[in-house]
Every structure is written in C-alpha cells, then in structure tokens.
C-alpha positions in Angstrom: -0.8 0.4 3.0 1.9 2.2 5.1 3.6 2.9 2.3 1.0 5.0 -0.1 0.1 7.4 3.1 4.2 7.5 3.2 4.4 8.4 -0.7 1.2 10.3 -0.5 2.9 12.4 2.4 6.5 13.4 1.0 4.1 14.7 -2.4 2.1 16.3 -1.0 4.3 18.1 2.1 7.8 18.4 0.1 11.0 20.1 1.7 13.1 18.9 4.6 10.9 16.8 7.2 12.4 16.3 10.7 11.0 13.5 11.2 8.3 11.2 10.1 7.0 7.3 11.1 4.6 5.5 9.4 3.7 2.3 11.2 1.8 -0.3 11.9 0.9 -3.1 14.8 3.3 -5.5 13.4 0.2 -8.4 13.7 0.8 -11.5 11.6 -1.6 -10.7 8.0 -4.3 -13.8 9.2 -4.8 -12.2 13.0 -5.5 -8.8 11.2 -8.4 -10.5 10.0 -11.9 -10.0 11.7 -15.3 -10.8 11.0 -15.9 -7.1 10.2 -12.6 -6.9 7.7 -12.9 -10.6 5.9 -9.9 -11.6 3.7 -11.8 -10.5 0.3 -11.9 -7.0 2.0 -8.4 -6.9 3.1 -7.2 -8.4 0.0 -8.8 -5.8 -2.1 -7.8 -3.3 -0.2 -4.4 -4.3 -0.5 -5.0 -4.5 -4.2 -6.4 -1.2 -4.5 -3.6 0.2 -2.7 -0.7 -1.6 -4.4 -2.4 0.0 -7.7 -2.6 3.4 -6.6 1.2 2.9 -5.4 1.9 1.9 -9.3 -0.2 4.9 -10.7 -0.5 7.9 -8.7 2.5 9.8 -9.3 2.1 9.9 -12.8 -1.2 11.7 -11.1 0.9 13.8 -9.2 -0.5 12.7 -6.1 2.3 10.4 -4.9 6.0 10.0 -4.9 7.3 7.2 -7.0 8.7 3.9 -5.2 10.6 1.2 -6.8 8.4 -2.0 -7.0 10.6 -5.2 -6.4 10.3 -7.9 -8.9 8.9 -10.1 -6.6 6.4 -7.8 -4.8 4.9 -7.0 -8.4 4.8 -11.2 -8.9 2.9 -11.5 -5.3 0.4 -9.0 -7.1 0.0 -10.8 -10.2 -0.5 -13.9 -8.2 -3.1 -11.9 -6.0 -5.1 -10.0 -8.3 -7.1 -12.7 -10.0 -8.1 -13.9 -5.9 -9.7 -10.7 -4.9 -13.5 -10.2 -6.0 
C-alpha cells in the first residue's frame, strides 16, 4: 500500500523533492489483522492496490514501478483467494 501513495505522490507533485518517507509499522502481515480489518478485507485491499499499482499510470495518475516476477506470481496466487 506504501508504495501506490509513493507512486501516487512523485505524479502528482513532480520536480526535485527534498525529502520524502513513506512508511509503515513494520508488524508481521497476521498481527495487522483485527476483528474490524479480517483477512478477506486486507487481502482485497491489497488486491485492489496491487491493481491500481499495475494500471494507473497508463491513467496518468501514478508513476510506473517495475513489478518483480515473483511479486506478480504472489498476485496470481492471491487473486482467486480474495472474495
């Protein structure tokens, strides 16, 4: 998720950037999990997410990042699981 507000960010505020951090709490995936943000939610928002990271800049909204072979084969293997 940290990285579509990242590509999101560099389209939408081009030109030389001091600095910039996009982070999160570092928490192993399973103790994200609440009763409030289930796996099905997480996971489709992570599918969502990964999506809009794959189609946005052809939208213009986002910079384009490279997609590892093996991060697009963790979606494939993921997709069909979230409802």
């Amino acid at each position: 998720m940290e990285r579509r507000a990242y590509a999101t960010f560099m389209k939408q505020w081009p030109g030389e950037i001091e600095s910039l951090q996009v982070t999160s709490t570092g928490d192993n995936f399973f103790d994200y999990l609440t009763e409030d943000l289930t796996l099905d939610f997480v996971l489709g928002a992570l599918i969502g997410d990964f999506e809009r990271i794959q189609h946005y800049p052809e939208k213009g909204y986002q910079i384009e990042q490279p997609i590892p072979p093996e991060v697009e084969a963790a979606y494939q293997a993921l997709k069909p699981l979230a409802a």
